[in-house]
Every structure is written in structure tokens, then in C-alpha cells.
C-alpha positions, 0 to 999 in steps of 0.5 A, a space after each residue: 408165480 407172478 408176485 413174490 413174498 419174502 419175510 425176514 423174522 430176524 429184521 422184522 422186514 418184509 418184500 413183496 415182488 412184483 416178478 413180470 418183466 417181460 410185461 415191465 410189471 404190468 398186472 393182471 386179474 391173476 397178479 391182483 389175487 397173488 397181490 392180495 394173498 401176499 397181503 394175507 401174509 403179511 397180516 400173518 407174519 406182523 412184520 415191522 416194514 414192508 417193501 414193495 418193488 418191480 424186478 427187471 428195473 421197472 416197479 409196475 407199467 400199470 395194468 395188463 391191457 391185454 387182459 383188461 376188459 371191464 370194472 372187475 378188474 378195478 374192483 379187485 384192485 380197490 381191494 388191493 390198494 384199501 389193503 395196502 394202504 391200510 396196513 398199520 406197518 410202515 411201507 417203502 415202493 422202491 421205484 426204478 423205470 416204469 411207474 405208470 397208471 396202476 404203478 403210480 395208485 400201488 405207490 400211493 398207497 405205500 407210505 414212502 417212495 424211493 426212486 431210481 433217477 430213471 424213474 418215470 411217473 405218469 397217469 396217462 388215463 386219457 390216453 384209453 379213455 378210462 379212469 382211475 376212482 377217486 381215491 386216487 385222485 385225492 391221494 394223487 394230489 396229496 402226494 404230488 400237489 393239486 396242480 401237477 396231479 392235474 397235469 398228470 390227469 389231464 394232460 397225460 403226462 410224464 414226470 421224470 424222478 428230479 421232478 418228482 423228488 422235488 416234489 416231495 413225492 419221492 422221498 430219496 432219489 438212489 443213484 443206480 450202482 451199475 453192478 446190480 442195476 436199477 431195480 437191484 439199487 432201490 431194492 437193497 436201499 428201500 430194504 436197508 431203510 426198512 430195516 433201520 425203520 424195523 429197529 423203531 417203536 412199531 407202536 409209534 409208527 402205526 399210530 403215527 401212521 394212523 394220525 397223517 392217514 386221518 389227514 387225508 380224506 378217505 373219498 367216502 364223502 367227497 362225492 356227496 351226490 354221485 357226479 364223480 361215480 358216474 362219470 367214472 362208470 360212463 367212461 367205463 362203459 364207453 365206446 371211447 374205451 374200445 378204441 383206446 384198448 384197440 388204439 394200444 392193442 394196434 401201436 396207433 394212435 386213439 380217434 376218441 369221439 366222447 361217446 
């Protein structure tokens, strides 16, 4: 099993574990199915919070790129992350290390980030000659601000957790007890603050949850004309994409042609 779920009935708590480290969290097709039904178990056991987190100190690298290979891939995940986002419960990604590309979209999706001061953040989706879909860009620059989601973007570049913090995208930097490492840290205090949320009316935090997800467009109209749609699609389909994927697979650097 690559994605861990545990309940605490008692605490009204929940942890969901992204468990790959020798991938540094990356995600596959397989790792999205385990995902989706640790969701379906939440939905079940209605717990008050909920905790996201990536074990061997790095919350999620982004997706699998040994695995990916076309647009299922980023169907299934929209599922995934309409699922999480959508959750009427309060959710806490505890970050520590690597939250790259599809790391940064799972912890967009949750309500409240805490970070490691290792923590690094970046959407090098340049790099490959893909894109992510445009839900993301709106929550990316909601979270982060327009101007570093377009750094971000278009520069592929890394933001360290200070920056983050400063920000307002992390919502706690966490300092690493040595003894428990980074990704331990963040866990125990993602988890202590889930608890103290657990204690809290949970008719008032899921219509308080309600009310700012209103504040943020949902992409259903953002594109009245398609224009964002297809550029996505004609990434997705390009020749840019083989070399990006080939470029990653050889430890070289992509010649891109824009075709």
C-alpha cells in the first residue's frame, strides 16, 4: 500500500499517509486509486479534521514521471483533488521537503498548510512542457498571490518556506525536533492542531468552510471560450512533452521546440 489512513474516533481526527519514499512521494495511477478510496473512508467515518502528509520527509515530489504518460492521469487526479477540496471537514497538509507540482495542487486543495523550514514549493511545469488545469492556476494564485503564482509558472521556479510563510501560503513554519525528523515534526503538529480544531463546532467550521470556498472561483466559467482548455490539451499532446519526459528520464537537459 502506497497511501496510508488512520481514524482517531476518540479525537475525531483523521491522517491520511502518502507512504513512498523512495519516490520522495511521488504519485502514480495506483497511489490516486489508494488516494480516492482513503477519501471514501473519510466520507465514512465523518471525522471533525483531517491530516495529509508524506513519510521519509518529503510531503509529495509530484507525480510519478516514470508512469506518466497521458491525460488519464490528470483526469484521475482531478477527481482526487475536487474530492479533497471538497471535503465539508477542515484539512491540514503537514509539508516537510519536496512539494513539487502535483505536491503544491494536493496542498492547495487542503485548507491549511504547515511547513518544515526545509519545505520547498515549486510548479516546474515548464520544465516537461505540460500543464496543470486551471483550477490550479486559480487556487495557485489565490493561496500564493498572482504575481509569485506567476513566477512560479512561468519561471519554474522554487520557493523556500520563509518565502512561503511570508506569504501567507504556510499558515505555521515548524521547527524540526531532531529526534523525529522533519516529516515526523510537522506530522505530530498538524495532528495536535487537528485535534484542537476536532474540539471546535463542526457546524461552524463546515459552513465557515463553505462560505471562503465561495470566495474562490470554482473554473467552471473562467474559460467562457475554451482558449485555456486547448492550450492545455495541445501541451499534452505535444512533441514538447516526449522530450520533456525523455530529457527527466536521461538526467538532461530538454531541447524544446514549441511544437
Amino acid at each position: 500500500m502506497t497511501i496510508d489512513y488512520l481514524a482517531d474516533a476518540e479525537l475525531g481526527t483523521a491522517t491520511i499517509t502518502i507512504d513512498r519514499p523512495d519516490r520522495r512521494g511521488a504519485l502514480n495511477h495506483t497511489a490516486l486509486e489508494e488516494l480516492d478510496a482513503a477519501l471514501d473512508r473519510v466520507a465514512e467515518d465523518a471525522p471533525r479534521s483531517l491530516v495529509v502528509w508524506g513519510t521519509g520527509d518529503h510531503f509529495c515530489a509530484g507525480a510519478d514521471l516514470t508512469e506518466l504518460e497521458d491525460q488519464s492521469f490528470t483526469r484521475a487526479l482531478r477527481g482526487v483533488l475536487d474530492r479533497l477540496a471538497g471535503l465539508d471537514v477542515p484539512t491540514v497538509a503537514a509539508i516537510a521537503g519536496s512539494c513539487m507540482g502535483l505536491g503544491v495542487q494536493l496542498a492547495l486543495a487542503c485548507d491549511l498548510r504547515l511547513a518544515t523550514p526545509d519545505a520547498r514549493f515549486a510548479v516546474p511545469v515548464a520544465r516537461l512542457g505540460l500543464m496543470v488545469d486551471h483550477w490550479t492556476v486559480q487556487r495557485l494564485a489565490a493561496v500564493f498571490g498572482s504575481s509569485t503564482a506567476r513566477w512560479m509558472l512561468l519561471s519554474a521556479g522554487v520557493l523556500d518556506a520563509d518565502r512561503a510563510f511570508t506569504l501567507g501560503a504556510v499558515n505555521e513554519l515548524v521547527e524540526v525536533d531532531p529526534e523525529h525528523g522533519p516529516g515526523g515534526t510537522v506530522r505530530s503538529a498538524a495532528e495536535h492542531l487537528a485535534g484542537r480544531i476536532a474540539e471546535l463546532a463542526p457546524l461552524s467550521n463546515s459552513g465557515s468552510k463553505l462560505g471562503l470556498d465561495l470566495l474562490q472561483p470554482d473554473g467552471t466559467m473562467a474559460d467562457p471560450h475554451g482558449a485555456y482548455a486547448a492550450a492545455f490539451d495541445r501541451a499534452w499532446a505535444s512533441a514538447d512533452l516526449v522530450e520533456g519526459r525523455a530529457a527527466f528520464a536521461d538526467r538532461r537537459s530538454p531541447r524544446f521546440r514549441g511544437e
